[in-house]
N, C-alpha and C positions, 0 to 999 in steps of 0.2 A: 462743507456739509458732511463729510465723509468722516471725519475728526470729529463734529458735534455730535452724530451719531454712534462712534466708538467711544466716546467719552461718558454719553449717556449711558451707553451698554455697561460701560465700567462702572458707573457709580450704582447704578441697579445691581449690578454681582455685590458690590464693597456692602451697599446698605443689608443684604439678603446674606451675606455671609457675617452678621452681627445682631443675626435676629440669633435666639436662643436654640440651643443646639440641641438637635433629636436624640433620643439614644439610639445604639445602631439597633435595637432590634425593633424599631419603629419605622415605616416607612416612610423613606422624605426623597430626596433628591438632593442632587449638586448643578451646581450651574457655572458656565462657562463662556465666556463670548471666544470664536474662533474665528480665522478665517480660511475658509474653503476655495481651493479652486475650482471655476466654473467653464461654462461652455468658451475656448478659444481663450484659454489662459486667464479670465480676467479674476478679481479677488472678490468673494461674497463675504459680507459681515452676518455672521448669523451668533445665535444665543441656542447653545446647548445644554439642553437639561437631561439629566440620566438618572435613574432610579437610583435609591441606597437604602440599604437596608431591608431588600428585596431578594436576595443573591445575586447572582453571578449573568446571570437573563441567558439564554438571549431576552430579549424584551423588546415586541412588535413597536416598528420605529414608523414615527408621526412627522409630515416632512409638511411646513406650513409657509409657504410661498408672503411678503407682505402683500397687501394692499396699497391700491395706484395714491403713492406720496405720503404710506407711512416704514415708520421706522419695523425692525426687528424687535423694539420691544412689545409690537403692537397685540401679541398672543400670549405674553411672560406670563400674564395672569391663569391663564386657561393649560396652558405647557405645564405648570408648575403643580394643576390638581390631577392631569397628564401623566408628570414624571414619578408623583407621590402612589398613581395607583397601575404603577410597571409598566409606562409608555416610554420609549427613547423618542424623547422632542427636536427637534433642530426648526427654530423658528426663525427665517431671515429676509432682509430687506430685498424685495428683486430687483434684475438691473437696472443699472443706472441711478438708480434712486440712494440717497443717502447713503451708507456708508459700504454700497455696492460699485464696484468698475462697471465701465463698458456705460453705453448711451440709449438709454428708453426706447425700447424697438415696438413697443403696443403688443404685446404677447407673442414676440415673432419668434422666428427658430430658435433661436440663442437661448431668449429666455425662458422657454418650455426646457429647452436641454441642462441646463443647469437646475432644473428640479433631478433630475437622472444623475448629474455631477454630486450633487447633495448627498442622494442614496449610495454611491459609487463610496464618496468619502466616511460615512456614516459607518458602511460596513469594514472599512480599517481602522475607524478611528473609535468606536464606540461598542459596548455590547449590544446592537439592534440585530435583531432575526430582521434580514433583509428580503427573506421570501413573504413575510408581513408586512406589506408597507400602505399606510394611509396617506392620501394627498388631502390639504384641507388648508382651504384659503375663503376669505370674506374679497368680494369685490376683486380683483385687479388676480388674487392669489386665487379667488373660484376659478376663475377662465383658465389660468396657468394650471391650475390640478387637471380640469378636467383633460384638456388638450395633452399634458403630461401621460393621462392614463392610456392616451391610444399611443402612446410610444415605447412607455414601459411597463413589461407588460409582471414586474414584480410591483406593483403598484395595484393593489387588492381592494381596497374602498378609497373612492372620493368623496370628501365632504364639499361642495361645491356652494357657498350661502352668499346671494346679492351677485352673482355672478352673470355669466351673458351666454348663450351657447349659439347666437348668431350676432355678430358684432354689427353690421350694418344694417339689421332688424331693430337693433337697439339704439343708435342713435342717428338714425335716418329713417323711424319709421313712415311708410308706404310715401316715401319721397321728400320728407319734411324734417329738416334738421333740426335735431334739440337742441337750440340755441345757448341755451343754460347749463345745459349739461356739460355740451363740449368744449366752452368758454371756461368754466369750472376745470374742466380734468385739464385744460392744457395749461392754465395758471397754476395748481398744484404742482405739476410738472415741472414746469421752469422756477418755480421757488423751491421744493426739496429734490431734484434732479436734474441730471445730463438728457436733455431731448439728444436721441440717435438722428441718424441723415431721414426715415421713415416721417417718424414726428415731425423734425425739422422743417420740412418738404411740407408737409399736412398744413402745419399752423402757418406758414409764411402765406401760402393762399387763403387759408384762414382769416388772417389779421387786415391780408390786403383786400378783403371783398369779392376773393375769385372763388366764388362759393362753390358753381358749376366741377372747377378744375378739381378744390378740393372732394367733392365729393366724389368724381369719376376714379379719382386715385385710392381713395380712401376705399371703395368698391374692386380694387385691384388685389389692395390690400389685406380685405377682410375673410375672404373666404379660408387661407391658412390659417388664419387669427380664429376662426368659430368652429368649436367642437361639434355643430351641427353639420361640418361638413367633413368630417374626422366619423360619425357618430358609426360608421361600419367596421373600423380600426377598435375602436372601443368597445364593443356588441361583441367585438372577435376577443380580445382580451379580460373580459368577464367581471371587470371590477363592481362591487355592489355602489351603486351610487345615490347620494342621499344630498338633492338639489332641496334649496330654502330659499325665499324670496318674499318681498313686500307687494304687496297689491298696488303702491302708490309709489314706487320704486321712479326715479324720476332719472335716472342714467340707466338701466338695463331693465325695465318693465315687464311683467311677467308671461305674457300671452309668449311672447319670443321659447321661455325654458316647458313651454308647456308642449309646446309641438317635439322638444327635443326629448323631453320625458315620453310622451308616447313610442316615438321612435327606439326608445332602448326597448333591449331584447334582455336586458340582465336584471340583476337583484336592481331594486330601485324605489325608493319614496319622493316625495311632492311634498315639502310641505312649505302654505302662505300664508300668511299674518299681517294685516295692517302695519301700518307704516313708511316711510322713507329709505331711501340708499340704506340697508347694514343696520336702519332701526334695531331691527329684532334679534340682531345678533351681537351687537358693538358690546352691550354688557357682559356676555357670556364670556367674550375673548379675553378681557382684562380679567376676569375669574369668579364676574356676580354671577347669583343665582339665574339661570335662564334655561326656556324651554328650549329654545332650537339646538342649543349646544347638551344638554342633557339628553334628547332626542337622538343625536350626530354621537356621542359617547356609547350611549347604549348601541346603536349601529354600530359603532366598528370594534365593541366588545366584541360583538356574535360574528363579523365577518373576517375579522382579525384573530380574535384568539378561539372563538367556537363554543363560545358563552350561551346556556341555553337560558337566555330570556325573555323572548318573545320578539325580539324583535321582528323576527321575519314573517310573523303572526300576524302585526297589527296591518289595516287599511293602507292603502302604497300613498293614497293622497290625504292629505290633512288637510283641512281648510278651517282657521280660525273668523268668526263674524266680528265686525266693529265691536260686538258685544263682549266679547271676548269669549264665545262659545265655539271650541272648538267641535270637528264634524268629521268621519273620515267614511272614504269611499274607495271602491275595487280598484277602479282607474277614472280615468279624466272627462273622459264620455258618460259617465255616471253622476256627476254630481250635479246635476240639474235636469230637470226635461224642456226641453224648449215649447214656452207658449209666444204666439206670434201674435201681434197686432197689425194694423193695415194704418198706413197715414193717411189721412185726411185733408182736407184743406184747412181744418180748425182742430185737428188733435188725430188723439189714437181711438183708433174702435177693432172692435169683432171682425167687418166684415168688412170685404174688398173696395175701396174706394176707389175708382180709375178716372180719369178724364182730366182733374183738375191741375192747375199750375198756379204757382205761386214764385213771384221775385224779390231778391232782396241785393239792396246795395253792397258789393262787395270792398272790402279794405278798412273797412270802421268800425274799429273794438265796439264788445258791447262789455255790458258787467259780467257775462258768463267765461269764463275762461278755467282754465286748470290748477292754477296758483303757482308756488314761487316753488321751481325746482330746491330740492333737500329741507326745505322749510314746510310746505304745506301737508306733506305727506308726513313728515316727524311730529307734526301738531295730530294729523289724524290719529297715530299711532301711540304715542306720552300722552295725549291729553284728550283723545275724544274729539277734538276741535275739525271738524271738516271742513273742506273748502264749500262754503257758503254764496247763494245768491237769493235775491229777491225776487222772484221769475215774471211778478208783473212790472217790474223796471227794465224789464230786456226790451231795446227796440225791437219790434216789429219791423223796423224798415233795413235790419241790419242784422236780423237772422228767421230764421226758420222755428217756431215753437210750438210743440206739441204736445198737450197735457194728454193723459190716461186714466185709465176709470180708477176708484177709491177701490183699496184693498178692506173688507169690512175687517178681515180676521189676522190683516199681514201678511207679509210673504219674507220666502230667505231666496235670493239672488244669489244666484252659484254658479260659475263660470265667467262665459264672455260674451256679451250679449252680440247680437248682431245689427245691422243697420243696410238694408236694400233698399235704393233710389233711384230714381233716374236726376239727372243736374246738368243744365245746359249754360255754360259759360259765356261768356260775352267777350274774353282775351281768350290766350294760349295761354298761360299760365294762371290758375289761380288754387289757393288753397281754403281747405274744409275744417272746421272742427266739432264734431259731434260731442255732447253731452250729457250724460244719463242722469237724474237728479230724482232722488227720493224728496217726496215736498208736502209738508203737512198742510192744514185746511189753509191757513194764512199766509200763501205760497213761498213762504218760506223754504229751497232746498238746499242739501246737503249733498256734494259731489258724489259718485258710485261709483262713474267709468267713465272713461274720455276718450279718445283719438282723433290723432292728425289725417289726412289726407292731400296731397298735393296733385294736382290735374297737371302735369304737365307737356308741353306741345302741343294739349287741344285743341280740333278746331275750334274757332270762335264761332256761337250760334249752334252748332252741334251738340246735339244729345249724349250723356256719355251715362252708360249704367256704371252705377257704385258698390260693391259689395264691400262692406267695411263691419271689420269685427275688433269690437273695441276690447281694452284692456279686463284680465279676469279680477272678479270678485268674490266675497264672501260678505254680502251685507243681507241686516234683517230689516225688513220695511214695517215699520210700525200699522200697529190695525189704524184706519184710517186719513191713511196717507196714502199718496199715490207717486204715479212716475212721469216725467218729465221730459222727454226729447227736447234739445238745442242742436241747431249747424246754426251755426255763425262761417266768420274770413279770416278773424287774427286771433289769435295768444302768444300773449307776451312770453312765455318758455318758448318758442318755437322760431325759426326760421318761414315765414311763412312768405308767399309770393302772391299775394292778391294786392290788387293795386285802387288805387280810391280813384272814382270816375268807371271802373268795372261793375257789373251785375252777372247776378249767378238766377236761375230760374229753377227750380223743384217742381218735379210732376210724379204722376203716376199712371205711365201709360195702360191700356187693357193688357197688354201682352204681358206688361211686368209691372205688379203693382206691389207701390213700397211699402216695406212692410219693415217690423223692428219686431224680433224673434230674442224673450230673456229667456235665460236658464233657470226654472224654476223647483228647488228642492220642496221633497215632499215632507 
């Protein structure tokens, strides 16, 4: 693997040093595959691009960590309009992975320190101003930047896109493993990389069904791993930081970077866009035209080199609609007001419904589910295509459904809705799945938000309140359409633990009655 990927790096320089030649007093760049030592001796393959015909720089250096199970060449595209407008690039595979040493640690010491080894080498080996330094990775390279910035503290903006700033939020949320997710990232794994003894240990429980063991480990493990628990180290170090992410993000989902966002104390934007894993950024990287990386450029123009262009002007959160209507707000708590509904024994209303209970047979898929991890979220986001359902085809016997009043004029859903219940199990273990559904007159819906829930240890027959807040949105509800509550027991993305022969009960006692609170912009 290590060979296929220096090989590819070389025929990328061969093909690019026979494209037609700048004159020097044109701005271009040169490019180089190197290899850098990193944290504990081992060899980084990374691809160096340096300004030419620019003079002599220094030139504010751009350290771009890859993405879980791609190559270094994965940013050559974006490095290269980078190098042309006086950035020193170093884009490289991290470890373990391809044509990097050392064994896949899941963002652990080693390979945060070797973003530091990168900057270390950069400033002997190239003209980077190394008091300017940008961290900026998609997926696997966001995590590594951000955690990088609370350690080094010449590390001045992170571009952080499709990244995770609570690892166990993200693929365990509230107790329920993303089956697809984490099946996914450990087969990329073991086909373009070295799993370290960390991974190794993880997937072996994995593979064998020791679900419990692997998640208690994996909770051992994550807290070093998540910049949410770094986020006072980083606040201390002042780096401007400019997080991006998809609404429909099916490995690191967005509500997790929203609570991490609030929490910074520094220069900072928010900004979400429909889509899947990296949707909204994969084109940028390779060198297409794109918002988020046009957005992430002008940012670390202004916080890097002191560019007066507004960046630090515009709104800190963006939020793009299905529509593709972008929206921007002061902060996070701004971009909806919360209107509540009350559940009912037959839907949502105004006012307080208390008393009633309702049961549904737990462990039997219905048609409402969430769809296919990196697939259904990439449809929403290319093509419009949502995850779809028929809401008068949902058994009744096999979930909870709750239609709401007709919007006459529309509405825009902004944030992260909420979900209060009470839920009385019938085992100890069983799992929940709420989902939010925009649905025209011929119940026809179109997914918004979803979330897992797992009840675990419950007693059986006991009462248990729910407070569950689902994944954030930017969606516009058509005039005459309306919204849609589902809990259901299984989807198929998830690890889920409800068992068939189990019942789950829904109420809404006096003391706390359920209710479902959206975010609604004015």
């Amino acid at each position: 693997m290590r060979r296929i990927a220096a090989a590819l790096a070389v025929a990328l320089l061969a093909a690019l040093a026979l494209s037609p030649p700048v004159q020097a007093a044109q701005p271009g760049f040169a490019i180089k595959y190197e290899r850098i030592q990193g944290a504990g001796g081992i060899q980084i393959g990374a691809v160096v691009l340096t300004p030419t015909g620019q003079g002599g720089g220094p030139f504010p250096l751009v350290v771009m960590p890859s993405s879980w199970g791609v190559p270094n060449l994965e940013y050559v595209g974006q490095g290269a309009k980078l190098a042309k407008s006086g950035f020193q690039v170093i884009s490289y595979s991290s470890r373990g992975f391809w044509d990097t040493g050392g064994g896949i640690d899941v963002a652990g010491p080693p390979t945060v320190a070797d973003v530091s080894k990168v900057i270390d080498w950069a400033a002997l080996n190239t003209p980077a101003d190394t008091s300017k330094v940008a961290a900026v990775g998609i997926s696997y390279g966001a995590g590594t930047s951000l955690l990088a910035s609370a350690e080094d503290d010449r590390i001045k903006v992170v571009g952080a896109l499709s990244g995770w700033a609570d690892l166990i939020k993200s693929i365990n949320p509230n107790e329920t493993v993303s089956l697809q997710a984490v099946a996914g990232l450990l087969a990329a794994g073991n086909v373009t990389g070295r799993p370290g003894p960390e991974m190794q240990s993880l997937q072996t429980k994995f593979i064998t069904g020791r679900y419990d063991e692997a998640i208690a480990e994996a909770k051992v493990l994550g807290p070093v791993r998540s910049a949410q628990t770094v986020i006072g180290k980083i606040n201390a170090n002042k780096p401007a930081v400019f997080l991006a992410n998809a609404f429909e993000d099916s490995i690191f989902p967005p509500t997790q970077y929203t609570d991490f966002f609030t929490a910074l104390t520094v220069p900072k934007r928010l900004q979400f866009a429909h889509g899947d894993h990296a949707v909204p950024e994969v084109p940028g990287a390779i060198g297409l035209p794109n918002e988020t990386w046009d957005e992430l450029v002008a940012w670390m123009r202004h916080y890097l080199n002191g560019t007066d262009n507004g960046a630090d002007a515009e709104k800190s959160v963006q939020l793009k609609s299905q529509r593709g209507t972008w929206r921007g707000y002061d902060n996070w708590a701004g971009v909806g007001q919360p209107q509540t509904s009350y559940l009912s024994k037959t839907g949502l209303q105004e006012n307080p419904a208390t008393g009633w209970d309702r049961g549904i047979a737990a462990g039997i898929p219905t048609v409402a589910d969430s769809g296919i991890a990196l697939v259904s979220g990439a449809l929403q986001g290319l093509l419009s295509i949502p995850v779809g359902v028929a809401t008068p085809l949902i058994d009744r016997s096999f979930a909870g459904v709750w239609p709401g009043k007709v919007y006459p004029q529309g509405a825009i859903i902004n944030g992260s809705p909420r979900l209060l219940f009470t839920a009385t199990p019938s085992v100890k273990d069983t799992s929940l799945f709420a989902y939010l559904y925009d649905v025209n007159a011929l119940g026809v819906g179109s997914l918004i938000s979803h979330k897992p829930l797992t009840l675990r240890g419950a007693t059986p027959g006991k009462a248990v309140t729910i407070d569950l807040r689902m994944e954030s949105t930017s969606w516009e509800v058509p005039a005459g359409h309306h919204l849609v509550l589902v809990v259901d027991t299984v989807d198929p993305r998830y690890l889920g633990r409800s068992s068939v022969g189990s019942t789950v009960k829904f109420s809404s006692p006096a003391n706390g009655p359920a209710t479902l609170t959206v975010p609604v912009a004015s």
